[in-house]
N, C-alpha and C positions, 0 to 999 in steps of 0.2 A: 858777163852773161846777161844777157835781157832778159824784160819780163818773162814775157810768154814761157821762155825755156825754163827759167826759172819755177814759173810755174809748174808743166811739165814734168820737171824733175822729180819736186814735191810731190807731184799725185802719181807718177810710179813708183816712189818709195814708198808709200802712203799704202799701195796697192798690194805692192812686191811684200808689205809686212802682214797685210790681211792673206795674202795668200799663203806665208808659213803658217799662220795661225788654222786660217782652213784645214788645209797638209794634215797639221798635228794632229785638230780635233777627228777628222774623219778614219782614222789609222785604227782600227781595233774598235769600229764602235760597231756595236750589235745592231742589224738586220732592221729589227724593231725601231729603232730610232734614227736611221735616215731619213726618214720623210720629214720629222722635225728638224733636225741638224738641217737639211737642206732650204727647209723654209726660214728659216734663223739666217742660214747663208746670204740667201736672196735678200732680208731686208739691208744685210750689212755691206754688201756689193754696189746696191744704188745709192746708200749713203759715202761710200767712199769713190762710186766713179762719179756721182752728183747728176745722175741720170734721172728719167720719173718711173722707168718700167722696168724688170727682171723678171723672163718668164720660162721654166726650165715644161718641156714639150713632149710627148711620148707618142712617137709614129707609127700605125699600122699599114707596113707594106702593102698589107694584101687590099685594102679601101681607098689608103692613100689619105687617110683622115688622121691627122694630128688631136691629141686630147691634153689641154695643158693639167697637168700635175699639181704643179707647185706656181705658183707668182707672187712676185710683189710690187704694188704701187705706191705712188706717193701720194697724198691727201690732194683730190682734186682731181685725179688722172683715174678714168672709170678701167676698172680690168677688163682682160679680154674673155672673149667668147670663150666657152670651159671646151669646145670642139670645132674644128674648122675643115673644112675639104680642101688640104694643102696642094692637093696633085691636082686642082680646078684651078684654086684662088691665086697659088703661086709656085707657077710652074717650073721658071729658073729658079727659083731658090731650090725648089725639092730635086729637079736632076741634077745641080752643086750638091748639094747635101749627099746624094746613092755618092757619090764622088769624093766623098770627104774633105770636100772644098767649101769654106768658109764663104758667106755674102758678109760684105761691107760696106756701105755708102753712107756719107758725110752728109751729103745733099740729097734727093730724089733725083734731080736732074743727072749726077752720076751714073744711075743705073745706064745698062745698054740696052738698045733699039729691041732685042730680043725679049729685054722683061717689062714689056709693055703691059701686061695684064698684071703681074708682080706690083709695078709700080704704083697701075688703076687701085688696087685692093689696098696697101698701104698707104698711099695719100685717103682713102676711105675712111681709117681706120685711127689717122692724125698722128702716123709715125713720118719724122722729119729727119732722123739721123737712127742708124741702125746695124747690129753686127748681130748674124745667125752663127754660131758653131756648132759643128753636129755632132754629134754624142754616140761614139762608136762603142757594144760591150760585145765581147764575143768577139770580134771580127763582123759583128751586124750591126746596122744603121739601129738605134736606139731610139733617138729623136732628135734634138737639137735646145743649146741653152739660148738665150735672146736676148739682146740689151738694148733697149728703146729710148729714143729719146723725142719727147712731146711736145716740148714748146719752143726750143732752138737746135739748130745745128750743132755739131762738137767735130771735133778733128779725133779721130783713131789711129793714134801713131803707132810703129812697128812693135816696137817695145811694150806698148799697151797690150796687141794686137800678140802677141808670142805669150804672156801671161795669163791672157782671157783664155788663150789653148792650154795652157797648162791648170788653171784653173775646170775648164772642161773635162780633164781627164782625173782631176779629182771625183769631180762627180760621177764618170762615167767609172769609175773602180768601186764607188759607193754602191752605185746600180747593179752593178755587175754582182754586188754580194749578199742583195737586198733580192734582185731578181734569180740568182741560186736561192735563196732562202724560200721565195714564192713557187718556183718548182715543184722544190723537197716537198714541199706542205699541201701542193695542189696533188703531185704526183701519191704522196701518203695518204690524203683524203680519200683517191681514189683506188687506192689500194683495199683501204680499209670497206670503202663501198663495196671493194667487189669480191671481199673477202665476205661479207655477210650475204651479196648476195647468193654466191654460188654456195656458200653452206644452207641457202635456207633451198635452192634447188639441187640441191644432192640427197641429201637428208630427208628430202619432202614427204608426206604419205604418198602412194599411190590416189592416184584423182584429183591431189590436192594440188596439180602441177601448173593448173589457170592461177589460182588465187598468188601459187609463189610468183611468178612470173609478173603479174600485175602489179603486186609489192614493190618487185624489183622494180618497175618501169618508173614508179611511183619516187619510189624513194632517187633513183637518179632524175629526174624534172626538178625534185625538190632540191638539190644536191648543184647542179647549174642554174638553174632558175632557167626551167623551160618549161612551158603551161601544155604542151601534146611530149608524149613519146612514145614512139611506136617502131614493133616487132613487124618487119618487112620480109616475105620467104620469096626466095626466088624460082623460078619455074626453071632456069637452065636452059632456057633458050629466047628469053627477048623480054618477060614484063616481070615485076615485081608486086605481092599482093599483098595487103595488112593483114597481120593475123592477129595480134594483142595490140591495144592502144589506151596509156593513158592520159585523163585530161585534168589538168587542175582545176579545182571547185570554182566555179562558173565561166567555164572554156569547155562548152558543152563540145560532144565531137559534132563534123556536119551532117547534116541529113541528105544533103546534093551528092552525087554520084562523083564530082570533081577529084575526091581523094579515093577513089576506089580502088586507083592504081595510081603509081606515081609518075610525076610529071615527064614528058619523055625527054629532054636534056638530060634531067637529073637522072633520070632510069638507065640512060646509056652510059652515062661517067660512073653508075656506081656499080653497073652492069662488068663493066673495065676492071674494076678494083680499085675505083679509084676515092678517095673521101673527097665530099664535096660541102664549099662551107661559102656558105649566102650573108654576108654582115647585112646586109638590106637587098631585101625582095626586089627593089624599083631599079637595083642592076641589073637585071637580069630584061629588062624591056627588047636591049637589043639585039640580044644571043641567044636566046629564049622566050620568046615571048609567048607561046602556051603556056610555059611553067611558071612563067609571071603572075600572067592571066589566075592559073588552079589558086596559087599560092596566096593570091591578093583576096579571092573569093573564101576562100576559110579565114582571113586574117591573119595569116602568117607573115611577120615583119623581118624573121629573121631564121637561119635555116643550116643545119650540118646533120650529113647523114654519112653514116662510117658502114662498111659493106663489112660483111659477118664473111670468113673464111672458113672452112671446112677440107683439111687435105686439099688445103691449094686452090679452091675451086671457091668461089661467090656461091655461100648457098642461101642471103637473105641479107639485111641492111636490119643496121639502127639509126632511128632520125629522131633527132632534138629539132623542136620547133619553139622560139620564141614571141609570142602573140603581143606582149607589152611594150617592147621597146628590141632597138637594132640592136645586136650582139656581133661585136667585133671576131667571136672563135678565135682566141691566140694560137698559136702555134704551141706554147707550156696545158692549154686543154687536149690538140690531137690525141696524146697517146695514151690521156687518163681515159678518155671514149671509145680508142680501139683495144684497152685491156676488157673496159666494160661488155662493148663486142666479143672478147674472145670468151667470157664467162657465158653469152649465151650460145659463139660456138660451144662450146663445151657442152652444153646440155643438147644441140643439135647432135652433135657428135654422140652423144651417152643416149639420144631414142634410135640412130642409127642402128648402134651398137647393139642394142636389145631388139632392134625389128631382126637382125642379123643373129638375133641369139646367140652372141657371143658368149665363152666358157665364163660363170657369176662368180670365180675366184680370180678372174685375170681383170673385169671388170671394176670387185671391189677396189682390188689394189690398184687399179688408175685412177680410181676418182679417191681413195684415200690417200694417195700421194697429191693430188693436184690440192683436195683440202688443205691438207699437210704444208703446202709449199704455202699457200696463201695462209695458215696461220704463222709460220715461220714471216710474212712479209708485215700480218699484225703485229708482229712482236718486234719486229726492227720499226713499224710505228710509233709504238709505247716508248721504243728507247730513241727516237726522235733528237728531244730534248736535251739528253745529256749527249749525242752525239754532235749533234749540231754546236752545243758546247765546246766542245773536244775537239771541233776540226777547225769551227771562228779563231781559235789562238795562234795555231802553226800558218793560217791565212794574214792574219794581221801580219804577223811578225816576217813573210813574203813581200806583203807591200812595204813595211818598214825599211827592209832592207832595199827591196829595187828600188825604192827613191833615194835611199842614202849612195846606192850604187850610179845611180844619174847623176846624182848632184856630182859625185866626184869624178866622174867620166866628163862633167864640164869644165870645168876646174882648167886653168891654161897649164898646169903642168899637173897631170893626171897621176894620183896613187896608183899605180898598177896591180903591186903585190894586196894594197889594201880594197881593191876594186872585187880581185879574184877570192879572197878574202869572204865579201861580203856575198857574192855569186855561189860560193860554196854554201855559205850557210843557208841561200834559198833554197838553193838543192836538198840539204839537210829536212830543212820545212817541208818541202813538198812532199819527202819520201814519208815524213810524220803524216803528214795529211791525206795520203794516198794509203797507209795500214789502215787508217780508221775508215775509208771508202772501202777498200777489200772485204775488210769486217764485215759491213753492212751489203756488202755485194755477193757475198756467202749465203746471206742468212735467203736474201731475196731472191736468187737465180732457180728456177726448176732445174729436181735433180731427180732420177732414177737409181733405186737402190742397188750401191756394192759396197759390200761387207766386206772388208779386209783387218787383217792385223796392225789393230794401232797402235801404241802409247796412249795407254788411260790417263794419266795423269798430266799429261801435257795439255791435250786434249779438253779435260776439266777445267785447266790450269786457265785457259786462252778464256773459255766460257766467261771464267770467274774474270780474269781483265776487261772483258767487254763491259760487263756491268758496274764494274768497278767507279766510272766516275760517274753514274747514275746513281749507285749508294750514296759516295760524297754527297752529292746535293740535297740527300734526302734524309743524310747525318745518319747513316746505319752504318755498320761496319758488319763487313762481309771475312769471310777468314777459311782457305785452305787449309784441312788438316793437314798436317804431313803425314804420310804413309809410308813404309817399308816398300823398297822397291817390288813394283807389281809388276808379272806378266804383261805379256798382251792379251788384247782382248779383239775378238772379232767381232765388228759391228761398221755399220755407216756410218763415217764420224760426221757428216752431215745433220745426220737424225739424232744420232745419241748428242751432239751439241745444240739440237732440236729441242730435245728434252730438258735438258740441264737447265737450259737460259727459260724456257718456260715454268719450270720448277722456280728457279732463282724469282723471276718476275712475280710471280704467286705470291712469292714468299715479303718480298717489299714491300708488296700491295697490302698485304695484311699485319705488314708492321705498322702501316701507315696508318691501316683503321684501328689501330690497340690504343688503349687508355694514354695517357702523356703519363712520363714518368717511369713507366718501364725500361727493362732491356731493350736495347735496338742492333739487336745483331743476328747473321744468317752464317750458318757454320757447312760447309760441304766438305766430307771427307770419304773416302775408299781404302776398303780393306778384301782381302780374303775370304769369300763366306768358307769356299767347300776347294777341294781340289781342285774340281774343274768349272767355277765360276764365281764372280769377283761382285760385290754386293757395293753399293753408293746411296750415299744421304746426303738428304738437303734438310736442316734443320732451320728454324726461326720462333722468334720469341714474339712472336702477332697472336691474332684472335683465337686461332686454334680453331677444329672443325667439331662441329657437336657430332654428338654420338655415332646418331644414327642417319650422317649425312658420311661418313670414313669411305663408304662405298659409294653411295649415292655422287657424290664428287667425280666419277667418272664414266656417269652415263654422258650422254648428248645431247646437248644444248640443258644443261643440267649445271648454273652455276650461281654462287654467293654473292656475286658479285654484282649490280644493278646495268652497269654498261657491260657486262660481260658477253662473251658471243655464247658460252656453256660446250667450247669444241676441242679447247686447248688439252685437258687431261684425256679427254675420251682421247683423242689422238695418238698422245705421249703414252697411255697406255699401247695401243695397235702398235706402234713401231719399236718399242719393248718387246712385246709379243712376238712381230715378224720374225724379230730374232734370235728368239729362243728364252728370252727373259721373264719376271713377272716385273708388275711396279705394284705399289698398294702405298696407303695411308695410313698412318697412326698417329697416338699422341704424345709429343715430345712432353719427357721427364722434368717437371718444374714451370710448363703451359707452352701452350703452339705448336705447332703441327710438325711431325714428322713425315715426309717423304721417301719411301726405300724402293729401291730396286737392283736385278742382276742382269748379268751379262756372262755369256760361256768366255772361257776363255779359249785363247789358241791355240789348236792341237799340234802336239811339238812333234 
């Protein structure tokens, strides 16, 4: 064997061992910790291909602008620009890449006659040998990994060239669990916005419905980091007119008539239904150039306006405007903006409702259910943490096995029975990881109340499992009494496990603020009050409620708790009530609070 190959050999073995090790570490590592694990990667990738540059990239479709994440250089070799305008600077690479086809070039001179601007930009930039792989998660273009080389040419043999892909899709399954993870938490952040907002516009006083509304506008600017946000009403037949606007403290609003209505491109697309999202105002020269023109004279660099719905119909817009800096608007922000949208539909719809004088018992009960739903979705926030928990493990243990299932699918005489084997057990996983999404897809879904005959105890039973690995972590122990088999009970098993899990969550939170060294346990059990209704507790050994707060605890926005919203029990109360129940407070025998309530049972 000769040098060269010799060589060769060595450095894909060399390679071929960094990349199990890769494999392993990435399998089960938490969310939080890829960006490190990844940057650690990078330095050990140009150390072992003896390159000077590793630069892993995150593409924005919609700009066309790449933003590097992660790199690593060798001492001597300056890093690259932290953002670049790939769909400008290099054109064939980026429509290989929508393609999922790899660039490679040994030399510059390699490239073809087509990546002539490609070429210009990287001889710029003092890359002399070079491989793009793109980084697919989802089934969508992600961004692309990079491997540069600065001061000689290198050969990229096949064999290199099938590893550096497979090393790709390490990262790109990292991505893919890191970028679920940024979802969950964007999509939850926004939840929980719009669960305060719309309780503090339901609840409001009369007259006091400017001040809420401007709160709200307030606290969403602050929430994306947009310095203007403003309530747009439609006329229903061609312009759109500001009616509330806030501006962050010195992003004075303008005093020129420019914004007095909105730009006409943007009026007509939002006019449509359509959302419309500006990463930079200086795009818009060619397709728009009035709306350029308005946009550039208030200062506006960057721009997304979500059209407000009403029964189907455009009846106003919400616009986030960026004044400091270009705002890319990902596609994981769309739908936390048009929840925020549908909270002020809501209060559109709720002045409708009352110019129309609709019946004030059919009224309450629509906005105590929409309350209701969005505290049910703050509570599937709180439990966040231990779910996200719960579902990382049956995930890991998915990838584990499809790579053990690849690796043996390669293999020149393939285990079959041990392939089918391992395939079953993803199955297994997935259905595990798909109860805990149900869970949390229960609590969050709007529901309309129907009362039927359930199984109380099962019912209870589910409650107390959801929370179950959220105690774990908090070292409390939770405990079903057993009960004599009970009746059914007629009730919304939506709402009565409404209650339960907001009882249960109470209850942990106030273990957690009790002395160290105490009990740390929550007890729920159900019995028979009376013939025809069936009585439930939630016990716990926490702070306990003083005296003369046993009542007070279920007024509105009336709470012990410093981040608390004060809506959760007045709530839990009303939906006991609907049907036919009471709930009330006491104090548990030996400290901490006791919780009771009933339910009719089912007429046989």
């Amino acid at each position: 064997m000769n040098e060269p190959q010799t060589s060769l050999t060595v450095d894909l073995l060399r390679f071929e061992s960094l990349l199990s090790e890769l494999s392993a570490d990435f399998i089960d590592l938490a969310p939080q910790h890829i960006d490190r694990a990844i940057q650690d990667s990078l330095e050990r990738i140009v150390q072992a291909l003896q390159i000077e540059r590793c630069t892993l990239n995150r593409l924005y479709p919609l700009t066309g602008w790449i933003e590097v994440t992660h790199s690593f250089a060798v001492d001597g070799v300056e890093p690259v620009a932290r953002s670049l305008p790939a769909r400008s600077m290099f054109p064939w690479v980026s429509s290989r890449a929508f393609q999922n086809l790899a660039t490679v070039f040994e030399r510059l001179d390699d490239l073809p006659p087509e990546a002539s601007v490609d070429k210009q930009n990287y001889r710029r930039i003092g890359l002399k040998s070079h491989v793009t792989m793109p980084i697919v998660v989802a089934g969508e273009l992600h961004g692309s990994l990079s491997f540069g080389c600065i001061r000689a040419e290198r050969k990229w043999p096949d064999g290199l060239l099938k590893r550096l892909r497979l090393l790709t899709q390490i990262f790109g399954s990292a991505l893919a669990r890191k970028q679920t993870q940024e979802v969950l938490d964007i999509a939850i952040g926004f939840e929980r916005l719009a669960s305060s907002i719309l309780a503090s516009l339901v609840l409001v006083k009369p007259g006091d419905e400017g001040s809420a509304i401007l709160l709200g506008l307030q606290q969403i600017g602050e929430f994306v980091g947009a310095e203007h946000v403003s309530l747009w009403a439609y006329d229903g037949v061609a312009h759109f007119v500001p009616t509330r606007r806030w501006d962050a403290r010195g992003f004075a609003s303008p005093t020129s008539a420019e914004m007095s209505s909105m730009p006409p491109w943007i009026n007509a697309q939002v006019a449509a239904g359509q959302v419309v999202r500006v990463p930079a105002v200086a795009d818009l020269s060619a397709m728009a150039p009035r709306d350029c023109l308005a946009l550039k004279a208030e200062g506006v660099r960057s721009l997304m306006v979500v059209p407000i719905a009403v029964a189907g119909r455009v009846a106003g817009a919400l616009s986030l405007a960026s004044l400091r800096r270009e705002h890319q608007w990902p596609d994981a922000l769309t739908p936390g903006v048009g929840l925020l949208a549908e909270v002020f539909a809501s209060l559109h719809a709720r002045e409708a409702a009352e110019r129309r004088k609709f019946a004030a018992e059919v009224e309450a009960a629509h906005w105590r259910e929409r309350l209701a739903h969005l505290v049910r979705v703050h509570t599937a926030g709180e439990m966040s943490v231990a779910l996200a928990h719960e579902i990382t493990q049956p995930l890991g243990a998915i990838e584990n096995y499809a790579l053990a299932a690849r690796r043996r699918a390669g293999e020149a005489a393939p285990d079959l029975p041990r392939i089918v084997e391992l395939l079953d057990k993803v199955i297994g996983q997935t259905t595990r990881a798909g109860d805990v999404v149900t869970r949390m897809r229960s609590m969050a879904q709007r529901h309309e109340l129907e009362p039927k005959a359930i199984d109380l105890e099962r019912a209870i039973g589910e409650c107390v499992g959801t929370v179950k690995m959220d105690c774990e972590l908090r070292d409390i122990r939770i405990e079903l009494a057993p009960a004599p088999s009970l009746p059914m009970v007629v009730v919304d098993e939506i709402h009565l496990q409404q209650v339960v899990l907001n009882l249960l969550r109470n209850a942990m939170e106030a273990i957690e603020l009790a002395p160290a060294g105490g009990a740390r346990a929550i007890t729920v059990a159900a019995r028979l009050q009376s013939c025809d209704e069936v009585l439930i507790e939630v016990a716990d050994c926490g702070t306990g409620i003083a005296e003369g707060d046993l009542e007070r605890v279920f007024e509105s926005f009336y709470s012990t708790k410093s981040g608390g919203l004060g809506v959760g029990l007045a709530i839990c109360r009303k939906l006991i009530e609907s049907h036919g129940g009471k709930l009330w407070a006491s104090h548990r025998e030996g400290g901490g609070a006791l919780f009771s309530f009933t339910l009719p049972l089912a007429v046989r």
